[in-house]
Backbone as ProteinMPNN parsed JSONL, in Angstrom:
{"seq_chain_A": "XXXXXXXXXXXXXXXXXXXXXXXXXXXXXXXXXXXXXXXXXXXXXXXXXXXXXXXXXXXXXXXXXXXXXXXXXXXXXXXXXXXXXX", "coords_chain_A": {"N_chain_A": [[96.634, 61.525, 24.797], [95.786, 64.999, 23.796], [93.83, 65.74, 21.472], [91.775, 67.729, 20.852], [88.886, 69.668, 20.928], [85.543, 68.375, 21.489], [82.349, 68.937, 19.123], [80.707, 69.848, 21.078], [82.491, 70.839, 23.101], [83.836, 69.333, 24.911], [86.509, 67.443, 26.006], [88.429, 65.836, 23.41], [90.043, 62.581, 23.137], [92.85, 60.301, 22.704], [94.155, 57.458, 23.1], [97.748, 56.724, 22.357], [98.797, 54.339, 22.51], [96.418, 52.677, 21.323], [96.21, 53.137, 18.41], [97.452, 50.672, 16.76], [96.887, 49.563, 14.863], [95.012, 49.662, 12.069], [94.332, 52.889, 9.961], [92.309, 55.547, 8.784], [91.999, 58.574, 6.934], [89.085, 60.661, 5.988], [87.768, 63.475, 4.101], [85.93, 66.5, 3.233], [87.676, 68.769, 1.137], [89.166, 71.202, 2.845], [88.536, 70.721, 5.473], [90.389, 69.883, 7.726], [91.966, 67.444, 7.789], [94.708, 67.329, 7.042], [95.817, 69.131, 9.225], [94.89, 66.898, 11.204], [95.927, 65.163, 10.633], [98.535, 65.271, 10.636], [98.91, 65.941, 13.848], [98.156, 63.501, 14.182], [100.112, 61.503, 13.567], [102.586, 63.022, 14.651], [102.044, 62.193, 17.665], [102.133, 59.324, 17.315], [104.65, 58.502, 16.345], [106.352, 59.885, 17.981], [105.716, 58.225, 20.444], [107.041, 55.567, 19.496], [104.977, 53.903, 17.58], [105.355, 52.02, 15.364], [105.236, 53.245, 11.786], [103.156, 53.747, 8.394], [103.121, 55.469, 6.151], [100.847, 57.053, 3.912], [100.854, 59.046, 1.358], [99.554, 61.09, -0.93], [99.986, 63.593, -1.815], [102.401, 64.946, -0.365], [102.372, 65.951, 1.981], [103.1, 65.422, 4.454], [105.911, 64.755, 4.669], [107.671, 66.691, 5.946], [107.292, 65.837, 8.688], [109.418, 63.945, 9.126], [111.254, 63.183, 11.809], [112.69, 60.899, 12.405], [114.963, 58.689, 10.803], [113.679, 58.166, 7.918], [112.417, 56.62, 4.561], [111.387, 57.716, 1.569], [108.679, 56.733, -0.499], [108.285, 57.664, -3.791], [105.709, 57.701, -6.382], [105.54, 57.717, -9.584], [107.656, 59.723, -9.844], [110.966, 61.528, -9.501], [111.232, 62.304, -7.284], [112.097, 61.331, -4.655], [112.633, 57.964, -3.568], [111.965, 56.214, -6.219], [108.799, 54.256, -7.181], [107.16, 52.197, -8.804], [103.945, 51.372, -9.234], [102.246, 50.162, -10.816], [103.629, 49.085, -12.966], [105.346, 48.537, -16.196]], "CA_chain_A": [[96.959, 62.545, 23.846], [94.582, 65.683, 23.779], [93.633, 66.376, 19.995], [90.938, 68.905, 20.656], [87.783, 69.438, 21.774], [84.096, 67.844, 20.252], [81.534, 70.32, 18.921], [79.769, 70.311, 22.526], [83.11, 71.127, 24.093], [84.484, 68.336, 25.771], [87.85, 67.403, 25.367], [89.095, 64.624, 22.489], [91.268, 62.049, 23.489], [93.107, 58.912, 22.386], [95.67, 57.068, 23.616], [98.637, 55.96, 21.163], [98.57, 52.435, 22.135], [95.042, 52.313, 20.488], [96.573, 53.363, 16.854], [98.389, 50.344, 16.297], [96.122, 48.78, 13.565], [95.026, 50.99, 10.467], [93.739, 53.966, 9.69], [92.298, 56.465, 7.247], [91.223, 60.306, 7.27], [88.949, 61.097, 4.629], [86.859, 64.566, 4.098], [86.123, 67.392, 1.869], [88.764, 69.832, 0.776], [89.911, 72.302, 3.75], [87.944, 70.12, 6.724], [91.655, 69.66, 8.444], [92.383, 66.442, 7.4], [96.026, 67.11, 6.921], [96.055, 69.359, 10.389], [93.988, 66.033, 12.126], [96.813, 64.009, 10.378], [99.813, 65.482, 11.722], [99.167, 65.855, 15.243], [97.984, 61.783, 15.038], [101.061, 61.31, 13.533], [103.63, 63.088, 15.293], [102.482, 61.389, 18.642], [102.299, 57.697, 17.408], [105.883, 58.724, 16.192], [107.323, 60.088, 19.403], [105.292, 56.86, 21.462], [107.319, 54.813, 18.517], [104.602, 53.059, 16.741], [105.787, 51.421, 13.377], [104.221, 53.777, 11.006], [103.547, 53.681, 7.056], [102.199, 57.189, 5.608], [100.673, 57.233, 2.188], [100.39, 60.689, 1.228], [99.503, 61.77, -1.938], [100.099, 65.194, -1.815], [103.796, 65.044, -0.323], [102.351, 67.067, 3.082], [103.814, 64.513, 5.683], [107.246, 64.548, 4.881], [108.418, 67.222, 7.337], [107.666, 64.983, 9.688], [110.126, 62.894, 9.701], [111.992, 63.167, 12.862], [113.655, 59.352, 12.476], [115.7, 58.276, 9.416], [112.741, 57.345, 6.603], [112.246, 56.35, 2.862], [109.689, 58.622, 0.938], [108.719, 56.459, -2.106], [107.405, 59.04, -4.943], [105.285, 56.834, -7.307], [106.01, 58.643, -11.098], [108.38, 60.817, -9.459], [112.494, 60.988, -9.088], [111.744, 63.578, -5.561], [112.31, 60.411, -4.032], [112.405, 56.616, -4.305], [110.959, 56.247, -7.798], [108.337, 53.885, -7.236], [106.499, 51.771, -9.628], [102.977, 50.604, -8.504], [101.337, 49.707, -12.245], [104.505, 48.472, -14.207], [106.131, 49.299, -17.16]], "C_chain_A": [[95.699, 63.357, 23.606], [94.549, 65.936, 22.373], [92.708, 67.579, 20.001], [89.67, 69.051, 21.662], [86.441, 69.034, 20.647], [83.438, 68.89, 20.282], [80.809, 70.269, 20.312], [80.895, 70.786, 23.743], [84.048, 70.544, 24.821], [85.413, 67.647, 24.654], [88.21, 66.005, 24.633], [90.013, 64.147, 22.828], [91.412, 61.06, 23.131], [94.432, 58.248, 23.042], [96.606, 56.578, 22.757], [98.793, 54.687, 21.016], [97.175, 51.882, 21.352], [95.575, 52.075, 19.328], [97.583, 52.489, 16.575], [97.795, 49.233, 15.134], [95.71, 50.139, 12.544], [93.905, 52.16, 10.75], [93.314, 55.052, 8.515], [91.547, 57.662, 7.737], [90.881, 60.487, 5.832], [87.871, 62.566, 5.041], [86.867, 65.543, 3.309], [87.208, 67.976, 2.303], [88.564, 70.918, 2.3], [88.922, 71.641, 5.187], [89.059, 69.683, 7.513], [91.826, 68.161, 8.461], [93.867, 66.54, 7.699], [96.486, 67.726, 8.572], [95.631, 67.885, 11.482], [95.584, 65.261, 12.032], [98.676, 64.452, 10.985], [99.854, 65.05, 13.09], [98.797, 64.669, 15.82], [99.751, 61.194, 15.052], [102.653, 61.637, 14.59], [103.392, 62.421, 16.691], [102.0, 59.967, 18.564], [103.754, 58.041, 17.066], [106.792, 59.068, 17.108], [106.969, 58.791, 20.548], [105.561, 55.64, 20.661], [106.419, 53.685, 18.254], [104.944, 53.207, 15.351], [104.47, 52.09, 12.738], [104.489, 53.886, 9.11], [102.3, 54.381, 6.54], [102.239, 57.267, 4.108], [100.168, 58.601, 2.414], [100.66, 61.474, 0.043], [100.543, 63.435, -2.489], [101.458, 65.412, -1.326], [103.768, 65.943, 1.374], [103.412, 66.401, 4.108], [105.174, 64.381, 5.406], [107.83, 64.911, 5.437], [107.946, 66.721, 8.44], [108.555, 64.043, 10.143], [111.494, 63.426, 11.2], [113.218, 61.934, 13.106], [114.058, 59.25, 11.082], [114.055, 57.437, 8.782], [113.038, 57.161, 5.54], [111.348, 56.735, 2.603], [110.231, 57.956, -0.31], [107.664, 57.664, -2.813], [107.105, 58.045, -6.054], [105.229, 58.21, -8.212], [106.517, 59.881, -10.655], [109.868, 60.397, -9.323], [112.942, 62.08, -7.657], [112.225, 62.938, -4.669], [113.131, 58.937, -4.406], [111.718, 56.342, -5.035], [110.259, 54.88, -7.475], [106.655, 53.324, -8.011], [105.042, 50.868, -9.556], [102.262, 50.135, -9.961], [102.374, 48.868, -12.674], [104.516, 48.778, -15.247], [104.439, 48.622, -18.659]], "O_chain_A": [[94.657, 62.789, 23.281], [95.577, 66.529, 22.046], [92.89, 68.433, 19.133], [89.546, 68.653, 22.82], [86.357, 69.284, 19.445], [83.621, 69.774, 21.118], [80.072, 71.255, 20.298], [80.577, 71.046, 24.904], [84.992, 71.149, 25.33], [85.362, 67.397, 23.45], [88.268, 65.023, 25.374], [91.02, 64.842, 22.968], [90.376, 60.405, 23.025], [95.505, 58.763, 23.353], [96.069, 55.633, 22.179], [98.902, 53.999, 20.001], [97.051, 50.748, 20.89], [95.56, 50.901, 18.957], [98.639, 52.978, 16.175], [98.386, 48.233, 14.726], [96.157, 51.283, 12.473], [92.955, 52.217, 11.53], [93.988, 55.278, 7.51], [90.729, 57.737, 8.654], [91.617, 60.509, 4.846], [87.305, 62.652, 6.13], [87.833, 65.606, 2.548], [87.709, 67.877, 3.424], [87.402, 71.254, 2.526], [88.679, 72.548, 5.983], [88.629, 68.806, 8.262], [91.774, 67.746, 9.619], [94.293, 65.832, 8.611], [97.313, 67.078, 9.213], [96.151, 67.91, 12.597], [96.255, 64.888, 12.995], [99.584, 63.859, 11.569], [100.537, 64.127, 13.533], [98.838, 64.376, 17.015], [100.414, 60.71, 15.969], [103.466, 60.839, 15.057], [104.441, 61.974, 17.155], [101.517, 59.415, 19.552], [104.314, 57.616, 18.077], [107.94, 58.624, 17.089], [107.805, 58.433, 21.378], [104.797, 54.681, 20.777], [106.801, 52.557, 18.567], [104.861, 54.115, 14.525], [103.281, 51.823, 12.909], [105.587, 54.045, 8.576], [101.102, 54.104, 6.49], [103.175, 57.454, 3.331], [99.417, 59.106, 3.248], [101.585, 62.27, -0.12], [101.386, 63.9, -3.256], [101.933, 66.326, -2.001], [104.768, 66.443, 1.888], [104.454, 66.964, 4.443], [105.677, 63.623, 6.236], [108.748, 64.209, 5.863], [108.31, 67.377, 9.415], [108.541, 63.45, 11.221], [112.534, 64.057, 11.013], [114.267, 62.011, 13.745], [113.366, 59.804, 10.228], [113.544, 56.396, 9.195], [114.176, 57.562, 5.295], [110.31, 56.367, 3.154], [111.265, 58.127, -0.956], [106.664, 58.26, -2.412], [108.047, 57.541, -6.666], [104.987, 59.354, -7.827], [106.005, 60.96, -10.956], [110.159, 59.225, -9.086], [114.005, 62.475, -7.18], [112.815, 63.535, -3.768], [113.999, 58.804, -5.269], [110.57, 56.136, -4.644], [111.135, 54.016, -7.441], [105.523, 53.785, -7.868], [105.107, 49.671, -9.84], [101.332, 49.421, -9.587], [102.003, 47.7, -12.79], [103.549, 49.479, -15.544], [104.484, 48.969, -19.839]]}, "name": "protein", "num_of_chains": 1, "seq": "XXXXXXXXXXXXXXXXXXXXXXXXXXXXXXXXXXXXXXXXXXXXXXXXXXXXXXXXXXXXXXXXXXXXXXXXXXXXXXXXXXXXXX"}
């Protein structure tokens, strides 16, 4: 899977069978985090690895391509999910 190219040029690559243990994207505000995080996503999702997307912000949901469950912790946009308790 080509993701891009590195600042010297040469082309970024991973294979999807790598991404089957965890992961995290962190970085400041507008450093493409959420662009990085799609295009990992949509091809561990088409090379069906079992995936489980925390996502604050609600960006990743038009991804779903397969029947999912979006829990919405203190929300009813979704599955109302309670991570503190009452």
């Amino acid at each position: 899977m080509l993701l891009g190219t590195t600042t010297d040029g040469a082309p970024l690559e991973l294979n999807p069978d790598d991404l089957t243990t965890h992961g995290v994207i962190v970085g400041m505000t507008g450093s493409g985090k959420t662009g990085l995080g799609i295009i990992l996503l949509e091809e561990v999702l088409a090379a069906g690895v079992p995936t489980l997307i925390i996502d604050p912000k609600g960006d990743m949901g038009n991804l779903a391509g397969e029947d999912v469950t979006i829990y919405t912790p203190g929300s009813t946009a979704g599955v109302p999910l309670n991570v503190i308790g009452s």
